[in-house]
C-alpha positions, -999 to 999 in steps of 0.1 A, spaced: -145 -373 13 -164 -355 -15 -188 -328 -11 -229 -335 -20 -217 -313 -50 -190 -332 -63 -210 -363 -58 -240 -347 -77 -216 -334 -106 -197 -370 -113 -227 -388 -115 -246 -365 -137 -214 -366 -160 -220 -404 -159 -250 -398 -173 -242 -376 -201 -214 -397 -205 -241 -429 -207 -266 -406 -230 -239 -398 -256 -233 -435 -266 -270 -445 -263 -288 -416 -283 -319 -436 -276 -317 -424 -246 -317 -388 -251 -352 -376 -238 -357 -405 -218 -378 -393 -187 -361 -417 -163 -328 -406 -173 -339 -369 -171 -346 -371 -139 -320 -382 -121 -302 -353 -112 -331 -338 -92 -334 -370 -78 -301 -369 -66 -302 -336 -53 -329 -346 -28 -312 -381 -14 -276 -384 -19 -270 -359 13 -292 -382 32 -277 -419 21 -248 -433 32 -221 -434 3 -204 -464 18 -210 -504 29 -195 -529 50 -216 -560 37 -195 -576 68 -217 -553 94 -244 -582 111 -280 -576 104 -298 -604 110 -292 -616 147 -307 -618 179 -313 -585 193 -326 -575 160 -353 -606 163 -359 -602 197 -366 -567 193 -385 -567 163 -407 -588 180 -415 -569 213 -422 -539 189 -442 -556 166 -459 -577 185 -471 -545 211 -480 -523 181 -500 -552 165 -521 -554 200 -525 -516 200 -532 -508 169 -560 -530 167 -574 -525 199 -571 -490 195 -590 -493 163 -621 -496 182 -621 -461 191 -647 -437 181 -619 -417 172 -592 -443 161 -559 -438 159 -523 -457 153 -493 -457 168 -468 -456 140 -431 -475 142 -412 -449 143 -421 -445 176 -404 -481 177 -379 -468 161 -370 -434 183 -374 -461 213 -355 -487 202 -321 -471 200 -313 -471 236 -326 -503 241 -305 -519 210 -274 -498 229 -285 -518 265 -287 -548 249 -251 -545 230 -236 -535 266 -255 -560 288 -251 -595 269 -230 -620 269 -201 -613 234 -211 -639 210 -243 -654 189 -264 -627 211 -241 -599 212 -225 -600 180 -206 -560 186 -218 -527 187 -253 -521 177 -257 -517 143 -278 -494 115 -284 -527 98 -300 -542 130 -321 -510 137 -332 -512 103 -344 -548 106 -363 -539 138 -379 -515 121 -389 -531 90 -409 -559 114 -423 -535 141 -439 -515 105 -461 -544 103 -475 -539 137 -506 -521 119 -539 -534 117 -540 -556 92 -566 -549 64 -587 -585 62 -596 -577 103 -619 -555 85 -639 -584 74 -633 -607 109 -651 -579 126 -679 -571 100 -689 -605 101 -680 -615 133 -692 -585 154 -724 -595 172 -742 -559 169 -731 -561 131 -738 -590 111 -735 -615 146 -718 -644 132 -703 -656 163 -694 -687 148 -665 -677 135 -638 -695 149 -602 -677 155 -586 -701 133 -608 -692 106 -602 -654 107 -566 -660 113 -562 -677 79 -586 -654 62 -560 -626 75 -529 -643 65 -538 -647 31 -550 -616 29 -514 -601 40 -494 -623 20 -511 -630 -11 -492 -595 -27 -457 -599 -17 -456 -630 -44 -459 -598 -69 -436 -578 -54 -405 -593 -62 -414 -590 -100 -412 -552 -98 -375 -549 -84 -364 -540 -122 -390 -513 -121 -394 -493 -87 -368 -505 -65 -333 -505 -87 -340 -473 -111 -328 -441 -93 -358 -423 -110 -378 -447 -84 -364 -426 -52 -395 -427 -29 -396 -400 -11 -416 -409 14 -386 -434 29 -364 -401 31 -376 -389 70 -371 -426 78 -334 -423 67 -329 -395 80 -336 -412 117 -312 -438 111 -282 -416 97 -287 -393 125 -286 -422 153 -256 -438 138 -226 -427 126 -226 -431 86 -202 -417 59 -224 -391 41 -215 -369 17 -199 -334 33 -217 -299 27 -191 -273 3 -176 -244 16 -177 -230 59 -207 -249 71 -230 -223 92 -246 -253 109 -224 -274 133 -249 -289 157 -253 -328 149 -281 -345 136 -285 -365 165 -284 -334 189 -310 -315 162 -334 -344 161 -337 -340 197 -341 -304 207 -367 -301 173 -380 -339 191 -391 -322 228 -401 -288 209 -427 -303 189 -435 -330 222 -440 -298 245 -457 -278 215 -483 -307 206 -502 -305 240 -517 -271 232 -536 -283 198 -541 -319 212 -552 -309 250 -550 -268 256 -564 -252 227 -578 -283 200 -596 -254 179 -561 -252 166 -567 -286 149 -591 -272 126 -597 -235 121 -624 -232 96 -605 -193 77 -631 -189 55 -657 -188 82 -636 -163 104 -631 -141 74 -667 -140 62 -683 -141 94 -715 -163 106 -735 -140 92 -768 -125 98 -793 -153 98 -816 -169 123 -795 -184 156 -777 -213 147 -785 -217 110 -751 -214 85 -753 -190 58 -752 -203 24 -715 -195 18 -704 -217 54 -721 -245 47 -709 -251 11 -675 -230 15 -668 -217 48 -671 -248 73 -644 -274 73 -664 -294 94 -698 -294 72 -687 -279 39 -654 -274 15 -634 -256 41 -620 -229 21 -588 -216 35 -591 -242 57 -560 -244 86 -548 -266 109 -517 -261 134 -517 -298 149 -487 -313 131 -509 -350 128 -530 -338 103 -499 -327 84 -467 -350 88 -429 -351 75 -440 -359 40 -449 -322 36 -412 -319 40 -398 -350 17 -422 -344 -9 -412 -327 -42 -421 -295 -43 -439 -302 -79 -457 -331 -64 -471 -308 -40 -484 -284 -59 -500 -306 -83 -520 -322 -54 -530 -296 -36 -542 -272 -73 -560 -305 -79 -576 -305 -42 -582 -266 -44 -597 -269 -76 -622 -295 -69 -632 -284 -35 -628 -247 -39 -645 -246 -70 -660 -278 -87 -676 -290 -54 -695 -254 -49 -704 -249 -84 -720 -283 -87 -736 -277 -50 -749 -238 -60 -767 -259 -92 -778 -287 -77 -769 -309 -103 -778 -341 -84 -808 -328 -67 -817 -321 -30 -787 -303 -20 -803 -281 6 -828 -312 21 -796 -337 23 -790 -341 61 -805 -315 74 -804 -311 106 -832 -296 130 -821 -259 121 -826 -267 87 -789 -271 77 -779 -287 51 -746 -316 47 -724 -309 20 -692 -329 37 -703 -364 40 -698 -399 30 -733 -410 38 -762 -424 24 -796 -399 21 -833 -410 15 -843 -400 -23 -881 -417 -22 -903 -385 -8 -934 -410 -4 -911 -438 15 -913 -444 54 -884 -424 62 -882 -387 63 -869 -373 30 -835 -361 28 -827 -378 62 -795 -401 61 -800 -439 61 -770 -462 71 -761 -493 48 -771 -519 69 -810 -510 67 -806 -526 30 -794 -558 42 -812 -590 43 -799 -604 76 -820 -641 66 -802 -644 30 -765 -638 40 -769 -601 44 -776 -599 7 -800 -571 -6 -834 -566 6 -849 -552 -21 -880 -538 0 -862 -519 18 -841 -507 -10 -873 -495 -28 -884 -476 3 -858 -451 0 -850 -454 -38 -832 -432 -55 -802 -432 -26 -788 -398 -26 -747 -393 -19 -739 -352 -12 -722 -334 -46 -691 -334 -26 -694 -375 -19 -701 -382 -55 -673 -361 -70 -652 -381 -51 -662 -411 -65 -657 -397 -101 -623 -386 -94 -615 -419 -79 -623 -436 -112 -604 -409 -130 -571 -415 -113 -574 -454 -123 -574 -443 -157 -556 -412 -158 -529 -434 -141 -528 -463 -163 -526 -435 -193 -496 -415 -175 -475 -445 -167 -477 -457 -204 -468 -422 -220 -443 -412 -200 -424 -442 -186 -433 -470 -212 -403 -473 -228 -382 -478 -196 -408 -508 -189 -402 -519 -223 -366 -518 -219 -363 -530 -186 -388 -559 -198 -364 -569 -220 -336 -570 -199 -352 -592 -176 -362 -614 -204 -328 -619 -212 -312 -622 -178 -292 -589 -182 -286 -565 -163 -301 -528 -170 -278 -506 -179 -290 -479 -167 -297 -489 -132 -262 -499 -134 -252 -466 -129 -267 -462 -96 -240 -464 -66 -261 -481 -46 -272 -511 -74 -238 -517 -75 -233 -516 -38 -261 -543 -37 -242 -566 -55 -219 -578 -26 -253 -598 -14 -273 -625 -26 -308 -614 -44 -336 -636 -38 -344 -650 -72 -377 -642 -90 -384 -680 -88 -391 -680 -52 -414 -651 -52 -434 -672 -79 -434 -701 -57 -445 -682 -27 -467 -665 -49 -484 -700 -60 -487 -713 -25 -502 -682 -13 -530 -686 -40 -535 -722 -35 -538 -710 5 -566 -680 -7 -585 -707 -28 -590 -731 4 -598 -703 31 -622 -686 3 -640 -721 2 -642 -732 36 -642 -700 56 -673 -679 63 -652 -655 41 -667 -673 14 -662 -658 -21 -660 -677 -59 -624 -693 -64 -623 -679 -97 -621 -644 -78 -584 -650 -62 -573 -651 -97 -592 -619 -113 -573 -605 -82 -543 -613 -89 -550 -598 -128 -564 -565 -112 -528 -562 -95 -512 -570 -121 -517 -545 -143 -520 -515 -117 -487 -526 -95 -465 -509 -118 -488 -474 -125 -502 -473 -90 -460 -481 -78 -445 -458 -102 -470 -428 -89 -458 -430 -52 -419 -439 -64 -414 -405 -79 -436 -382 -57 -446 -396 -22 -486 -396 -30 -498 -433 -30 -526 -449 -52 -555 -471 -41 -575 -499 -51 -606 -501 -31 -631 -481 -53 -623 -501 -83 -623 -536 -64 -656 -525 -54 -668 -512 -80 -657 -545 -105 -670 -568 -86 -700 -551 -75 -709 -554 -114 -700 -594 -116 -712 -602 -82 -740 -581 -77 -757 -583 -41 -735 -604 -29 -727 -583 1 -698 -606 20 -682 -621 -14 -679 -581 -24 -666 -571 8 -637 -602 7 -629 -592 -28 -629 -560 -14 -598 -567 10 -579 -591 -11 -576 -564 -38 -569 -536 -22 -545 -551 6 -525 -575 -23 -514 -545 -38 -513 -525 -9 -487 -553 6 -463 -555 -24 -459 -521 -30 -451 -521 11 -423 -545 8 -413 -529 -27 -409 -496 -7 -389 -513 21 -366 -535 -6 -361 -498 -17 -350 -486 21 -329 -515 16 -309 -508 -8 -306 -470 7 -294 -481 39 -276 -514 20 -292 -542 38 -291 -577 27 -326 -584 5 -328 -617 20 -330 -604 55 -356 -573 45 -376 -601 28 -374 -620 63 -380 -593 83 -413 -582 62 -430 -620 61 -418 -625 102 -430 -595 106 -464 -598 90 -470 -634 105 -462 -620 140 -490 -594 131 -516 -617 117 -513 -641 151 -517 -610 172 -539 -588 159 -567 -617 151 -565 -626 189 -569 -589 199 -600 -587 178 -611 -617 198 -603 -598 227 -618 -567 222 -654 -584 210 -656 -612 234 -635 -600 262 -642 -567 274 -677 -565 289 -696 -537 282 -664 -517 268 -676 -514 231 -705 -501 246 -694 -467 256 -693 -433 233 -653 -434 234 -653 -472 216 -680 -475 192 -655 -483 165 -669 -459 140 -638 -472 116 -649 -511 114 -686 -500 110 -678 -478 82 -660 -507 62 -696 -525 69 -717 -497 54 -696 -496 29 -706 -533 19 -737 -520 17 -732 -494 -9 -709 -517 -32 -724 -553 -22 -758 -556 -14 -767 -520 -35 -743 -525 -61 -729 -504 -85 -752 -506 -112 -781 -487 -86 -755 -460 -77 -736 -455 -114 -758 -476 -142 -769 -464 -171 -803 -450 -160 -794 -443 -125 -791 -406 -109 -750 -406 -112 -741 -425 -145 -729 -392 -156 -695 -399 -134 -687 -430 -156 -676 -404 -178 -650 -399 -154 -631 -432 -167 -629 -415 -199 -618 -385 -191 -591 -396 -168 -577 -417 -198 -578 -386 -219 -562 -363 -199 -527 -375 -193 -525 -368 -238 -528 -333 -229 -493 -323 -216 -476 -353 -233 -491 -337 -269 -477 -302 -253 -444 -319 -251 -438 -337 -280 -452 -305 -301 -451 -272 -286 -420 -269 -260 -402 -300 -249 -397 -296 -212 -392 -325 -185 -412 -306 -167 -446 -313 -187 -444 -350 -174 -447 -334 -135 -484 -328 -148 -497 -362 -133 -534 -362 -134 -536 -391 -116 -525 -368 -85 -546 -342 -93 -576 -364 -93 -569 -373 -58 -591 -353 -43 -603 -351 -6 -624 -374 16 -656 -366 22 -664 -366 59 -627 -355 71 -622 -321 80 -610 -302 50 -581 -284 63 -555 -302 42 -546 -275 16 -533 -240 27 -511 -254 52 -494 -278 34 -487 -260 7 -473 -230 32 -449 -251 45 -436 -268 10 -433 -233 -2 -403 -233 31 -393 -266 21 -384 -258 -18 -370 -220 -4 -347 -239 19 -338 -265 -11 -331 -236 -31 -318 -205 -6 -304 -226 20 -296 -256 9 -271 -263 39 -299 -262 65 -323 -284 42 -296 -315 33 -283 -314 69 -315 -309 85 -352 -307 73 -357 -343 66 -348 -352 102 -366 -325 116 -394 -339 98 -391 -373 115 -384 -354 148 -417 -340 146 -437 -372 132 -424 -395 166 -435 -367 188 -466 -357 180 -477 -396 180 -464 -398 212 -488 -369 221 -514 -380 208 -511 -414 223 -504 -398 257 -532 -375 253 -557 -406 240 -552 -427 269 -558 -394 294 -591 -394 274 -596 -430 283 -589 -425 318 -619 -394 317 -586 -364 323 -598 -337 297 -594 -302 303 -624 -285 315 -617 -250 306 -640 -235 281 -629 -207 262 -623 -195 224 -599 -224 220 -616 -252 238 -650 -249 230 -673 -268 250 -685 -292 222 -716 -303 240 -736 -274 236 -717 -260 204 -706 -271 172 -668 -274 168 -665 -246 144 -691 -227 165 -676 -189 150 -694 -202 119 -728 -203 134 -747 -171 142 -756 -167 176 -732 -191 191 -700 -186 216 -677 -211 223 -697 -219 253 -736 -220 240 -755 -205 219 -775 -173 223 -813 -171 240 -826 -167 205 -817 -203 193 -834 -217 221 -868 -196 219 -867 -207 181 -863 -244 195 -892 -237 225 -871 -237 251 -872 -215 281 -834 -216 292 -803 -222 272 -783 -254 278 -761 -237 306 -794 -229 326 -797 -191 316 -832 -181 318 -846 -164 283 -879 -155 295 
C-alpha cells in the first residue's frame, strides 16, 4: 500500500507529465490546483472499489426512509419555534450504523440481507435522510395559508403538496448538465463533503492511503470519533444549558467597558461596535461549537481568510464608518428603544415620514403595507404614511454586498475558470471525454457503472416544467407562466459561478436577493407572484447544486450515480409528502400551541415580511433611481469590476496561483443583519490550528481533524436537540449568575450596559424610568 505521499507525488508527475504534451495547459488554474487539492482529500478517500459491493437494497430503503421520513416531521415542526432549529442527518448517520449492523445480523440471508452492512448502503441512507429538511416552497404554504398571516385557509393539502414538489424538483433537471464542470474535475473537491467522509471511512473499514514514516498516532478513527464524540456531547451542556453567555460573548464590550453614561443607555462605541447583539460585535466570541461547525476545519485555509477579511472589513470598519456619518440618515432615532438606544443590527423596516401616524424612527413590520382586499398587494396609503422606509446602515450594506457577489461572481468564474468551461463545453459537444478529468483516479473508478445520460435529466427537466406551469396556474401559488421559464434562465447562467464558488472553497452562493430583486422590478406589487418566484429561484438552484454535491460524495465514496440519483429524488418525494402534512399539522392541529412565546415561528413570518419589502414595496421604492438607497446599485458595478483587479495583477505584475484565491465574491459575503455577530475571531482562531496542523502536523490532521470535525457537528446537535425539547417541557436552569443571566430583567449582553448585573439593573435605571423598586422588588426610595 502506498503512503498519502507517494500517492500525492505520482499523480502530480501525471500532471506534469499531462502539461508537457499540452502546453495550453500550462497556467491553467484547474490544473494548478490540483496538487493542493490532493493534499487535503486523498488521505480521506478510499483508493480502492468493489463495484460488486450492494448499494441499493432493502435495509438501505427501509432505512432511508425511517430517517428521512422522522427528520422531514421534525424539521418542520420544529421550524415553528421562536428559536428554530434543525436536526441535521448526520445525526442519521452516527445513529444508523448500529442499526444497519442489527439489521445485517437479525434478517433472514437473501433479497433483505444481502451480507455485511456496507459503506455504499450507509451512504444511500444518508443521501435520503439529507432531504429530511424543510423544504423551501413550505415557506409559501404557510405565508399564505397561516390564518394569523395572510388566512387563506382554503388551501387544500393537495395544492401545497404540488406547489412543494415542483418547487424541490424543478433544479435537479439542471443538475445533471453540470457533471463535466463541478462533479468530474478534481479542482471541483468540495470541501464541505470532507467531515461527511470522514464519518464513513472511520465506521467502515476502507483502503486509504498509509501515513510515511513511525506513525505517533495509533488510536483508530472509529475509537477517535468517539471519545472527541462524548467530549464535545458532555462539553456542549455548559454553553447550551450551564453557562449560554458562552454562546455569545460580546469582547469588545468587556474590553471597553459599559461606560459611564446614564443607567442602561450604551455608549456610542457598544452600540455601533461593541454589542454583538445590537451592533457590529467587534471581537466578537462564541464558545458553543453550533454557531461554528466542522467546516471551520475542512475549509481551505485561503478560503477562510478571505471571508472572514471581507466580514472584518465590512463590519469592523465599513459598517461603523457609514453609521458615525450617517450616510442614510437617522442612525441614532432608528429603533430606539425607551432608553433612547439606538439599532444598528437589524433586518427591519423603520418609519422615515416624521408627520405620519406612527412614531418616527419606530420599526414597522411588512405586513402593515399589505392590502389584505387586493391579494395582499400594496396599499399605497399606508405606504405613504411611513414613506421613506428606513433599513439600518448595517441592513442596507448588506444588501449592496449581496448584489456585489452576483456580479463579482459571474466576473470571477469567467476570468479565472473560463477556459476550462470552454474546453470542457467542447468536449461535451463532441461526446469526448475530458482529458483532464481523466486523470482523476476516481473518474476512472466511475467508469465500472452506468452514468445516467444527459437525456433523461432533459426529460425530467421538461416534465418538471410542464408540472410548475400547471400548479403556477391552478394553485393559489399563482404566478405568470412565462416566469417558470425566466427561472430556469436565471439558473442557468449562475449554476456554474454560484457551483464553482462552493466546489473549491466550502462557502456557498445564494439566489434569493436577486430573485427578489428581478422580479420585484417586472412584477411590481405583486406580493404572492414575487414571493413564488421567490422560492422557485432560489430553491431550483439551491436543489441542483445539492444533488451536484452529493453526485460528487458519489464518486468519493464510488457509488453507483444511478442509485445517488434514486436516493436524492426518493428522498425528496418522501420529504415533500411529509413535511406538507406536518405543516397541516402544526396550523390546524395543535390548539392553541402556535400561540405560546416558544412557537411563534419567527422564521416563516420573516419569509412573509420579506414579501413585503420585495413584493408589495418593490425594489424600485427601496433601490430606484430617486429613492434614499440607489446609491447601492452601484454595487453591481463594482462587484463586476473587482474580480479585474488581481486577474490584471496576475497576468502583469507577478504570476502566482495564488492571485485567483482573491475571490471577491467571498469577500462580499458579508454578515446577516439581525444574527449575533460573533462569527469572525473564532473561526479564524481555529483555521489558524487547522492550516498549523496541515502544515506542522500533518499526521494528526489527515488521520484526524476532519473526523473530529464531524464528531463534534453530531454531538452538539444532539445537545441542542436534547436541551430544546427540556425547553419545551419548561426544565431550564434557574441559576442566575455571570453566565446565566436572567434575561427577563437584563439584556443578554448586560456587561455592555451601564448599571446592569447579570441579574437587574441598578436603582438608578428605574428612578430614570419612575419606578420605585427594581424588577427584583428592591426598594430605591
Amino acid at each position: 500500500m502506498t503512503t498519502v505521499e507517494q500517492d500525492i507525488a505520482e499523480k502530480e508527475k501525471q500532471v506534469q507529465d499531462f502539461v508537457e504534451t499540452h502546453p495550453d495547459l500550462k497556467e491553467d488554474t484547474e490544473v494548478e490546483d490540483i496538487r493542493d487539492v490532493l493534499e487535503r482529500i486523498d488521505f480521506i478517500v478510499p483508493q480502492s472499489d468493489d463495484p460488486n459491493t450492494p448499494a441499493f437494497t432493502f435495509r438501505s430503503v427501509f432505512l432511508g426512509t425511517f430517517w428521512v421520513a422522522v427528520l422531514s416531521f421534525a424539521n418542520t415542526a420544529l421550524s415553528f419555534r421562536t428559536n428554530a432549529f434543525s436536526v441535521g442527518a448526520n445525526v442519521a448517520l452516527i445513529l444508523t450504523y448500529p442499526l444497519g449492523l442489527l439489521l445485517a445480523a437479525i434478517l433472514p440471508s437473501g433479497i433483505l440481507n444481502p451480507g455485511p452492512f456496507s459503506m455504499k448502503e450507509h451512504v444511500l441512507i444518508y443521501i435520503i435522510a439529507s432531504c429530511g429538511g424543510q423544504p423551501y416552497g413550505i415557506e409559501n404554504v404557510v405565508s399564505q395559508m397561516m390564518p394569523d398571516l395572510m388566512g387563506n385557509t382554503d388551501i387544500t393539502f393537495l395544492q401545497s403538496l404540488g406547489f412543494v414538489i415542483v418547487t424541490q424538483f424543478l433544479g435537479y433537471g439542471l443538475s445533471g448538465l453540470t457533471r463535466r464542470f463541478l462533479v468530474r474535475p478534481t479542482a471541483m473537491w468540495w470541501p464541505s463533503t470532507l467531515s461527511t467522509i470522514a464519518l464513513f471511512t472511520s465506521f467502515h473499514k476502507t483502503d486509504l492511503t498509509e501515513f510515511e514514516g513511525v506513525q505517533k498516532y495509533t488510536m483508530t478513527r472509529y475509537r477517535f470519533f468517539w471519545v472527541t464524540f462524548f467530549a464535545m456531547f458532555v462539553y456542549m451542556w455548559i454553553p447550551e444549558y450551564f453557562a449560554p453567555v458562552l454562546q455569545t460573548i460580546s469582547l469588545g464590550c468587556l474590553l471597553a467597558g459599559g461606560g459611564s453614561g446614564k443607567s442602561g443607555v450604551l455608549s456610542k462605541f457598544n452600540v455601533i461596535a461593541g454589542s454583538a447583539v445590537k451592533g457590529m460585535g467587534f471581537l466578537g466570541l462564541t464558545f458553543d461549537w453550533t454557531y461554528l461547525g466542522s467546516y471551520v476545519f475542512t475549509t481551505p485555509f485561503w478560503a477562510m481568510l478571505t471571508f472572514l477579511g471581507g466580514t472584518a472589513f465590512f463590519q469592523y470598519l465599513i459598517t461603523p464608518i457609514l453609521w458615525a456619518n450617517d450616510v442614510w440618515g437617522d442612525n441614532l432615532v432608528i429603533g430606539k428603544d425607551a432608553l433612547g438606544n439606538p439599532t444598528a443590527n437589524s433586518p427591519g423596516l423603520f418609519v422615515g415620514n416624521k408627520n405620519g401616524t406612527k412614531k418616527y424612527g419606530s420599526r414597522v413590520r411588512p405586513n402593515y403595507f399589505y392590502n389584505k382586499s387586493a391579494n395582499y398587494d400594496l396599499n399605497l396609503t399606508a405606504y405613504n404614511d411611513v414613506a421613506p422606509v428606513r433599513l439600518t446602515a448595517h441592513f442596507a450594506l448588506v444588501y449592496g454586498a449581496s448584489f456585489a457577489t452576483i456580479t463579482a461572481s459571474l466576473s470571477h468564474v469567467a476570468l479565472w475558470y473560463g477556459k476550462d468551461i470552454y474546453r470542457q463545453s467542447m468536449n461535451a459537444f463532441r461526446q469526448v471525454r475530458d482529458e483532464v478529468d481523466g486523470l482523476d483516479k476516481h473518474v476512472k473508478m466511475m467508469e465500472a457503472y452506468p452514468d445516467v445520460p444527459d437525456w433523461a435529466y432533459l426529460a425530467f427537466l421538461a416534465v418538471a416544467s410542464a408540472g410548475a406551469i400547471i400548479v403556477s396556474l391552478v394553485t393559489p401559488f399563482n404566478m405568470p407562466w412565462w416566469a417558470i421559464f425566466f427561472n430556469l434562465f436565471i439558473c442557468l447562467i449562475f449554476i456554474l459561478p454560484f457551483g464553482i464558488v462552493p466546489a473549491v472553497s466550502g462557502f456557498y452562493l445564494y439566489l434569493n436577493v436577486l430573485t427578489e430583486f428581478v422580479i420585484g422590478l417586472m412584477i411590481p406589487g405583486q406580493t404572492i407572484a414575487v414571493m413564488a418566484f421567490k422560492s422557485w429561484g432560489t430553491n431550483s438552484l439551491v436543489q441542483a447544486l445539492t444533488l451536484t454535491q452529493d453526485l460528487k460524495l458519489g464518486q468519493y465514496l464510488h457509488i453507483p450515480p444511478y442509485a445517488m440519483v434514486f436516493a436524492q429524488f426518493y428522498g425528496t418525494l418522501i420529504n415533500a409528502f411529509v413535511s406538507t402534512g406536518a405543516v397541516f399539522y402544526m396550523v390546524f392541529n395543535t390548539n392553541d400551541l402556535l400561540q405560546k412565546p416558544e412557537w411563534r415561528y419567527n422564521g416563516h413570518q420573516t419569509f412573509y415580511s420579506a414579501g413585503g419589502i420585495w413584493g408589495a414595496i418593490g425594489p424600485q421604492r427601496f433601490f430606484g433611481i430617486g429613492s434614499l438607497y440607489e446609491g447601492l446599485l452601484w454595487c453591481f458595478l463594482i462587484g463586476a469590476a473587482a474580480p479585474l483587479l488581481p486577474w490584471l495583477a496576475n497576468k502583469y505584475i507577478v504570476k502566482s496561483k495564488y492571485w485567483h484565491y482573491i475571490n471577491f465574491a467571498i469577500i462580499f459575503t458579508t454578515g446577516n443583519a439581525g444574527a449575533y455577530q460573533v462569527v469572525v475571531l473564532m473561526p479564524f482562531l481555529l483555521a489558524l490550528v487547522s492550516q498549523y496542523l496541515f502544515l506542522k502536523n500533518k499526521e494528526f490532521y489527515q488521520k484526524y481533524l476532519y473526523v473530529m470535525g464531524a464528531s463534534f457537528d453530531g454531538s452538539a446537535g444532539i445537545v441542542s436537540l436534547i436541551v430544546s425539547f427540556m425547553s419545551v417541557a419548561g426544565i431550564s436552569f434557574l441559576s442566575f449568575y455571570a453566565l446565566n443571566p436572567n434575561t427577563d430583567n437584563v439584556p443578554f449582553d448586560y456587561y455592555c450596559y451601564p448599571g446592569a448585573s447579570y441579574n437587574d439593573y441598578d436603582c438608578a435605571y428605574y428612578l430614570n424610568q419612575g419606578d420605585n423598586e427594581t424588577a427584583l422588588g428592591v426598594s430605591c426610595v
